[in-house]
N, C-alpha and C positions, 0 to 999 in steps of 0.2 A: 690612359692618361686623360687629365681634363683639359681642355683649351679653353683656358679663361683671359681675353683680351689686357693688356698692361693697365689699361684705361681703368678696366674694372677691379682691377686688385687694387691695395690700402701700399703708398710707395714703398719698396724695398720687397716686398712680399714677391718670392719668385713663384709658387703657385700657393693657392687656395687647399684647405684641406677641409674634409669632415671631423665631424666630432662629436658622433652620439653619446648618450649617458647608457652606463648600467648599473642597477644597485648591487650593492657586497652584500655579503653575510654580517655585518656586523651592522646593518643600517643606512652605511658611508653611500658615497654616487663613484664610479672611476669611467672619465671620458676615455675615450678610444680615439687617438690621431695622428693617422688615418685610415679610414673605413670604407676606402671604395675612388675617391676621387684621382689619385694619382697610385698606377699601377708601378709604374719607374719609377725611382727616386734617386737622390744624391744624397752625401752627408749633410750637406747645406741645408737640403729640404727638410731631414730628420731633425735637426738644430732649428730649423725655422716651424716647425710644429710642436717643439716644443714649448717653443717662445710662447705659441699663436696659444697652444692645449693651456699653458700653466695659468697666463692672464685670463682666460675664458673661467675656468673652474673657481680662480681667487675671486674672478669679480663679479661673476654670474650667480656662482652657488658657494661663496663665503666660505672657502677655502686656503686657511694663508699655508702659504710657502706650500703648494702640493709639490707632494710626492711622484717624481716621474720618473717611470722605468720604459727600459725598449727592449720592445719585446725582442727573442733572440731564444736559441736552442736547448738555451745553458745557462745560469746565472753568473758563470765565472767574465770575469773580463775577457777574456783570449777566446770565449766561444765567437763561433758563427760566422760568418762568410767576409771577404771585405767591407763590405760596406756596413753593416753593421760594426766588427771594427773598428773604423775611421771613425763611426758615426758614435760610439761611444767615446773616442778619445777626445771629439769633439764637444759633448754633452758633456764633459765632464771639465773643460774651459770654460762654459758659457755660465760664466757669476750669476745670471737671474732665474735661473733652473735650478730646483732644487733636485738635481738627476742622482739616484740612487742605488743605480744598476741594471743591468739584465734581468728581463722578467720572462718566468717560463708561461705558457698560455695557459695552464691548469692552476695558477696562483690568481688569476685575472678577478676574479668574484672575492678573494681572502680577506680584500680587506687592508693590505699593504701598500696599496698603492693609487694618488688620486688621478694619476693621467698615463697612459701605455703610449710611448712612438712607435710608427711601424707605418713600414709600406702601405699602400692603400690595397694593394691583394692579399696581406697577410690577414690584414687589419679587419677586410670584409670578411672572410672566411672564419677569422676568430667570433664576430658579432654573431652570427646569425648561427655559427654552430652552437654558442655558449644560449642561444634566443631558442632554438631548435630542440638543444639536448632537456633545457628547461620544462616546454612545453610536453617534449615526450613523457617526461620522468611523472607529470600530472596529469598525464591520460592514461600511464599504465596503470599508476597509483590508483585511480578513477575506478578502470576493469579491475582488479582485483580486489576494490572493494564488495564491487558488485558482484565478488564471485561467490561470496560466504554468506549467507546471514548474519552470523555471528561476526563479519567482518561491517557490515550496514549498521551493526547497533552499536560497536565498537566508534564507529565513524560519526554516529549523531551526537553523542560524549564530543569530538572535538574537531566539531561542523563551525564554531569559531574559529579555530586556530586554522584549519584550511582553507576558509577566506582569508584570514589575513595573509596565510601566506602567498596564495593565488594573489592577490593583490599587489604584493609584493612584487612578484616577479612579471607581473603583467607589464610589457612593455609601452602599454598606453598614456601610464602614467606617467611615465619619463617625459614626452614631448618629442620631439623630433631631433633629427639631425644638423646641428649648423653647419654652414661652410664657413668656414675663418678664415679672412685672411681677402674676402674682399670689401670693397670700398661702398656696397652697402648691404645691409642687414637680410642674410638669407638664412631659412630654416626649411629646411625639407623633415616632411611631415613621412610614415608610415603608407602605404597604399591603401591599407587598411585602416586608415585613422578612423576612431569614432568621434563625439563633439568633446570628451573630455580629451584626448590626444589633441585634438586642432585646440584646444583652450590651453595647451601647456604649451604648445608650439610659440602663439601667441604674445606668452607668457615670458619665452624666453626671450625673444627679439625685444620684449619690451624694454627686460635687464638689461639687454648690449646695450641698445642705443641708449639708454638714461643713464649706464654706467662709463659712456663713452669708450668704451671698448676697444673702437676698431684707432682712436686715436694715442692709447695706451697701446696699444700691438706697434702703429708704426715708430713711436718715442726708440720703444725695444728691439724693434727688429732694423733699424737703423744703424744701430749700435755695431750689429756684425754683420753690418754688409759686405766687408772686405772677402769674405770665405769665396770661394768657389763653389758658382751651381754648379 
């Protein structure tokens, strides 16, 4: 759990959440929120990221009405544990949510979806396995080019398309992690950032504060303050 003082959250916001980017397979971006910051949660807090997730993606990266799923075991309604549950019947009340269902964690990259809720332990573990299995998959590809000849000349044929894809999934390009949901503009960066990673981090603080963000989140998250944390 994160301890983020009242003072520094955006009014109504019961905690702060992450929200890195990943790209799809079709080109698209789907934030993840959240990734790490709040390991507990309530229905509230699942309602309240998505609020914080859907305005971030619309107005950051020109996104109308994103597509928001919670992640969950099952795609059916009735999967998953209480709080998921609740936390669906509740997303599925909240008018400025375009919530569209239960999302299984193997759909995450399709393409279907532009914002994932979810615990901050699920959320983490989804990021860095989906960042993890990525990078494996282009090291193995890597050795086994290297294992043929006829596998190296095959490779210099389409030494373009594997940059771009390496590019593609490089996560430096993305920029970093926001926290949403406080009263001013944070971006947490990769540990590894290089200076294009810090230039997109940058990048994106820039978008919040000139699209007035964090005063768009509290307009919304005002609205259902009534829920129970």
């Amino acid at each position: 759990m994160m301890l983020c003082p009242e003072s520094c959250r955006i009014p109504g916001v019961i905690r702060p959440a992450f929200c890195p980017i990943l790209p799809t397979i079709h080109g698209g971006l789907v934030g993840i929120c959240d990734s790490g910051a709040n390991v507990e949660v309530t229905p509230a807090h699942l309602q309240q990221f998505a609020i914080m997730g859907s305005l971030y993606m619309e107005n950051v990266y020109g996104i109308s009405k994103p597509r928001v799923a919670l992640l969950n075991v099952g795609k059916e309604a009735e999967k998953g544990d209480e709080l998921r549950q609740k936390a669906y019947q509740l997303l599925c009340e909240t008018g400025c949510v375009n919530f569209t269902g239960n999302m299984e964690s193997r759909d995450l990259l399709a393409g279907n979806y532009d914002l994932v809720v979810c615990d901050g332990f699920s959320g983490n573990v989804l990021v860095k396995t989906t960042e993890g299995t990525a990078l494996e998959l282009f090291r193995k590809l890597k050795r086994d080019i290297n294992s043929k000849f006829i596998y190296k000349l095959g490779a210099l044929l389409m030494l373009g398309m594997f940059r771009q894809e390496k590019n593609f999934f490089d996560y430096q390009n993305y920029g970093g992690s926001v926290l949403i949901g406080t009263s001013k503009v944070i971006v947490k960066g990769h540990g590894s950032s290089n200076a294009k990673s810090i230039e997109k981090c940058i990048e994106q603080a820039h978008r919040m504060e000139t699209c007035s963000l964090n005063s768009k989140i509290e307009t919304e998250i005002l609205k259902y303050e009534h829920y129970d944390a």
